[in-house]
C-alpha positions as CSV (number, residue, x, y, z in Angstrom):
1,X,91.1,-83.5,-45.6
2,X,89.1,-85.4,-42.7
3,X,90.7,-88.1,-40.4
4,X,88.2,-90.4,-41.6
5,X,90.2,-90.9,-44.6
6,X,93.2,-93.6,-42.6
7,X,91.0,-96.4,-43.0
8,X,92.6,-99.8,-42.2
9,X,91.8,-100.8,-46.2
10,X,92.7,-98.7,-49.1
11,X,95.2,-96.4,-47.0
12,X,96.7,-93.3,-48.6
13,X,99.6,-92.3,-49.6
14,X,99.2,-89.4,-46.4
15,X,98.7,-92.1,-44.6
16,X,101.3,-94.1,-45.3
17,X,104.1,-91.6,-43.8
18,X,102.2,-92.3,-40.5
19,X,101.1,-96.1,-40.7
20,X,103.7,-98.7,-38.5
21,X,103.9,-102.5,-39.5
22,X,101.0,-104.0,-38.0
23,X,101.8,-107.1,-36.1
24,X,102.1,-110.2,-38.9
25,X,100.4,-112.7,-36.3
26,X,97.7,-111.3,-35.3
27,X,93.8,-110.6,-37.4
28,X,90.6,-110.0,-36.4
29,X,89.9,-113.6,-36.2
30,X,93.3,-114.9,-34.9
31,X,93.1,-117.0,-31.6
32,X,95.4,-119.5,-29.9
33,X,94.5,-122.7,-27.9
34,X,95.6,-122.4,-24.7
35,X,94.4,-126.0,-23.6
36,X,91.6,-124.9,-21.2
37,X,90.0,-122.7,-23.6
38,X,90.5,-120.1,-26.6
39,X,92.1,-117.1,-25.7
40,X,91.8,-114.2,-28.8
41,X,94.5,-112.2,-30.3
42,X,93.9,-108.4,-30.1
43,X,93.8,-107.2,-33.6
44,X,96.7,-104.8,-35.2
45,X,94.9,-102.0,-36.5
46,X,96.2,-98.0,-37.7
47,X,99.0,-96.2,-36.0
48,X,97.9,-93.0,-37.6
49,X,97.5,-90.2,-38.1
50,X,99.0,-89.2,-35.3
51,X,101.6,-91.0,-33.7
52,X,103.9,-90.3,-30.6
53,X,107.0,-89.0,-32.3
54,X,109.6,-89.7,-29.1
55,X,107.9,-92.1,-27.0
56,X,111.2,-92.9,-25.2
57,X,111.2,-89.2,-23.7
58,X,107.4,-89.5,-22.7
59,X,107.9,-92.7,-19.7
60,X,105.2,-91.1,-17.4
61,X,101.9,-92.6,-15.5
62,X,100.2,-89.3,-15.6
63,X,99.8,-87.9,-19.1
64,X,97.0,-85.2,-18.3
65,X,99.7,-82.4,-18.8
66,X,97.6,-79.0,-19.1
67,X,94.3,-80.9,-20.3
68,X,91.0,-80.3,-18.5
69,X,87.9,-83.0,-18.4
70,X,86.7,-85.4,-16.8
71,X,89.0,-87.6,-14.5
72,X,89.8,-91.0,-16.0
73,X,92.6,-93.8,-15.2
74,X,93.5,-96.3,-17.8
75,X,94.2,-100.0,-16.5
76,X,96.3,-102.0,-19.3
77,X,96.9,-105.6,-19.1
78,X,98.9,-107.7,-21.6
79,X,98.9,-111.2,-21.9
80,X,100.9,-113.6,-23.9
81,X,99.2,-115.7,-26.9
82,X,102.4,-117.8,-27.3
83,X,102.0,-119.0,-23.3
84,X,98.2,-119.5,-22.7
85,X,97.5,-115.5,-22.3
86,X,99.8,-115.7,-19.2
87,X,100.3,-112.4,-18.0
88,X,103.1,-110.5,-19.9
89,X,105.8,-108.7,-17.6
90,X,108.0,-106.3,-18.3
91,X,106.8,-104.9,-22.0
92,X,106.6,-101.3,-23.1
93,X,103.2,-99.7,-23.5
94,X,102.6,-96.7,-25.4
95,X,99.6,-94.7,-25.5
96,X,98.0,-91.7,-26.6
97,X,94.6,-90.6,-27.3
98,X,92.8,-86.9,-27.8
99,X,91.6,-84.5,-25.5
100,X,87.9,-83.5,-24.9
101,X,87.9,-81.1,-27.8
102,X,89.3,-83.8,-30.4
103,X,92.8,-82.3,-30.9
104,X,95.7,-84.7,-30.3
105,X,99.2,-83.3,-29.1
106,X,102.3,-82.7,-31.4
107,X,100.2,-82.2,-34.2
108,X,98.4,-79.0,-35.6
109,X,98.4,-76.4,-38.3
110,X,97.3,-78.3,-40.6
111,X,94.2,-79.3,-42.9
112,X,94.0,-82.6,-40.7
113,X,93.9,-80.6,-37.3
114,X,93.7,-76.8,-37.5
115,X,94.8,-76.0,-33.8
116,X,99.0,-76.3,-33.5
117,X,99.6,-78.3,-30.5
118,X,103.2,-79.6,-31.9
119,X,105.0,-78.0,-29.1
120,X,102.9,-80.2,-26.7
121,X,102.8,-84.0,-25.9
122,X,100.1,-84.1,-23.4
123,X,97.8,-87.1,-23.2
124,X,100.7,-89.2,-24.5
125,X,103.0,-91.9,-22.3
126,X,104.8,-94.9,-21.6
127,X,104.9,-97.6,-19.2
128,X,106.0,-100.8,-18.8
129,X,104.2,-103.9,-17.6
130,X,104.6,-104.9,-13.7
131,X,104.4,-108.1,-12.7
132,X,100.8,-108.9,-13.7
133,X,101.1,-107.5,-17.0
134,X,99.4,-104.0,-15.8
135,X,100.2,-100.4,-16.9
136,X,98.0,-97.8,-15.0
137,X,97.8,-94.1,-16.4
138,X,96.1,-91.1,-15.5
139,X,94.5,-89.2,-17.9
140,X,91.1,-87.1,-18.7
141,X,88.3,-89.2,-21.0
142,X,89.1,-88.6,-24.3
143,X,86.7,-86.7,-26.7
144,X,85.8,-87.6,-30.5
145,X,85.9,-86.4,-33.8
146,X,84.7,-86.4,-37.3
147,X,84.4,-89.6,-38.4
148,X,85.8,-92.0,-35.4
149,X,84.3,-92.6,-31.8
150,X,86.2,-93.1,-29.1
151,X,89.0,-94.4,-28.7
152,X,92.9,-94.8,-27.2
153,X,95.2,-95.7,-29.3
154,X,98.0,-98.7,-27.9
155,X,101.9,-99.8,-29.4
156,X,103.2,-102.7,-27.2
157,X,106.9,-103.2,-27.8
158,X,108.8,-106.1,-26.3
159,X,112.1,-105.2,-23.5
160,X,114.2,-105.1,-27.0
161,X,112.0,-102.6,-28.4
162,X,110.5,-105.3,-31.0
163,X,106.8,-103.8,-32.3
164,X,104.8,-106.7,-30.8
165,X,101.2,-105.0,-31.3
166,X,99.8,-101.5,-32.8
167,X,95.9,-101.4,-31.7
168,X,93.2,-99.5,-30.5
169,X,90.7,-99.7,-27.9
170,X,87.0,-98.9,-28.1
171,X,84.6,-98.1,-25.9
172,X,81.2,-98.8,-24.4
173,X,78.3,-96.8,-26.0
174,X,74.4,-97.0,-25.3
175,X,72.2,-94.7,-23.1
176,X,74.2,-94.2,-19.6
177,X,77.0,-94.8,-21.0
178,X,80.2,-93.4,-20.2
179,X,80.4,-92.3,-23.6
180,X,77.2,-90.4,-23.2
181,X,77.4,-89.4,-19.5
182,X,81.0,-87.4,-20.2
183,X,79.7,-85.8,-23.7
184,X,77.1,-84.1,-22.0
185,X,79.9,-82.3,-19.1
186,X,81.4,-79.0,-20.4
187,X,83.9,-78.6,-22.8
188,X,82.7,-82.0,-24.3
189,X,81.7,-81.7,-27.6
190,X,77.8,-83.6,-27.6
191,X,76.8,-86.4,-29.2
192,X,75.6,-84.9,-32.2
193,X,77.4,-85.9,-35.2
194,X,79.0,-88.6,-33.0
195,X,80.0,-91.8,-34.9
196,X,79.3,-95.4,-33.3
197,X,81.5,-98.0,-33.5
198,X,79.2,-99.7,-35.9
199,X,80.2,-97.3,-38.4
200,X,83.5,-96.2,-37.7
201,X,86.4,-96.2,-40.2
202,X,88.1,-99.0,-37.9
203,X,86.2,-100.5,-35.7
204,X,83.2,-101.2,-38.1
205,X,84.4,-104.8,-39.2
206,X,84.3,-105.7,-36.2
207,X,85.5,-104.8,-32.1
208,X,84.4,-107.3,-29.7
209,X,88.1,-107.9,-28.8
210,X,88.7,-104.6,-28.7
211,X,85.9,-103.6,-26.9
212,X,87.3,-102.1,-23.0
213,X,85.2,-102.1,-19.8
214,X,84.3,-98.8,-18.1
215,X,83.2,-98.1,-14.3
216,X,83.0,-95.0,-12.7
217,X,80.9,-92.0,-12.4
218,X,81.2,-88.1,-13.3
219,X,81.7,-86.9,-9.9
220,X,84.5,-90.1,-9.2
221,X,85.6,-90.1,-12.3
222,X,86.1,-92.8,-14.7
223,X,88.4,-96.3,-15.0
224,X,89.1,-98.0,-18.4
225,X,90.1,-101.7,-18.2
226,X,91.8,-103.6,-21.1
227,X,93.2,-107.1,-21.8
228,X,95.6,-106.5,-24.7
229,X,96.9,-110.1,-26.0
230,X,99.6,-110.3,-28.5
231,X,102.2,-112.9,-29.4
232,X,105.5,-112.2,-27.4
């Protein structure tokens, strides 16, 4: 059994063990008037298939653990829907994403990811936003598999540990890409078979909001930076 099969529609019962409420305010096509302007909801999307189990034991700005790729920093902010997309201080950001060969931490040995990492929980932390909303990790750019492109995925939890927001963020693709540049360094896995946002299983309705900004270089490394709205 692929990945591919957690869509956001029609999830299975497999995928149900591993889906968290999605936040109730918050769509694809949510947005709030903030007076000067329209500031959009970031839409709730999958938790699955493979969640952080003890997120509480993983509060850490440098999740790289034992993984090797190319350098990469992640730059988080979250602003409040309920308060004109103010910048939202002092909420808990949880994130985890793959490493360059597609695998994920605490997971493994099974028909979803044949390589056992359970023992590990690399490429998996916690922060909690300063006083500008911002949560900076350190990490290595993730790497793809069957059936999804790139990606981190996001749970923002209020200071009471209230689920606020279950995402995940995309990124840029196109020729020089980021995307592109870091599948081509070693231990990367190509572009060939990759899938494009366009077509994958959650980002294809639709991404623009989830869509981050990349800078950077191979040699520098790269930096990821996100505006994660959600209702507080």
């Amino acid at each position: 059994m692929e990945r591919k099969i957690f869509l956001k529609q029609g999830i299975t019962a497999l995928g149900m063990a591993f889906v968290a409420p999605l936040a109730k305010s918050c769509s694809k096509s949510d947005a709030a008037d903030t007076g000067s302007g329209t500031c959009t909801a970031t839409p709730p999307e999958t938790e699955g298939p493979f969640p952080t189990k003890n997120a509480s034991e993983l509060v850490r700005s440098n999740i790289t653990g034992d993984r090797t790729g190319v350098a990469f920093t992640i730059k988080i902010s979250v602003t409040d829907l309920s308060n004109s997309c103010a910048a939202l201080a002092n909420v808990i950001v949880d994130i985890w994403h793959c490493d360059k060969e597609g695998n994920y931490s605490e997971y493994g040995g099974s028909s979803m990811q044949s390589t056992n990492y359970q023992s590990a929980t690399w490429l998996r932390g916690r922060q909690t936003t300063d006083s500008n909303g911002l949560v900076t990790f350190t990490s290595i750019f993730p790497g793809w598999y069957n059936g999804r492109a790139t990606h981190i995925h996001a749970h923002i939890y209020s200071t009471t540990g209230k689920s606020l927001l279950v995402t995940q963020i995309a990124f840029p693709e196109g020729d020089n890409s980021a995307v592109v540049l870091v599948n081509a360094a070693s231990g990367y896995r190509g572009m060939n078979g990759y899938t494009y946002n366009a077509n994958d299983n959650v980002f294809s309705d639709g991404y623009a909001a989830e869509l981050s900004s990349i800078s950077g270089s191979l040699s520098e490394g790269f930096t990821l930076t996100h505006t994660i709205a959600v209702k507080a």
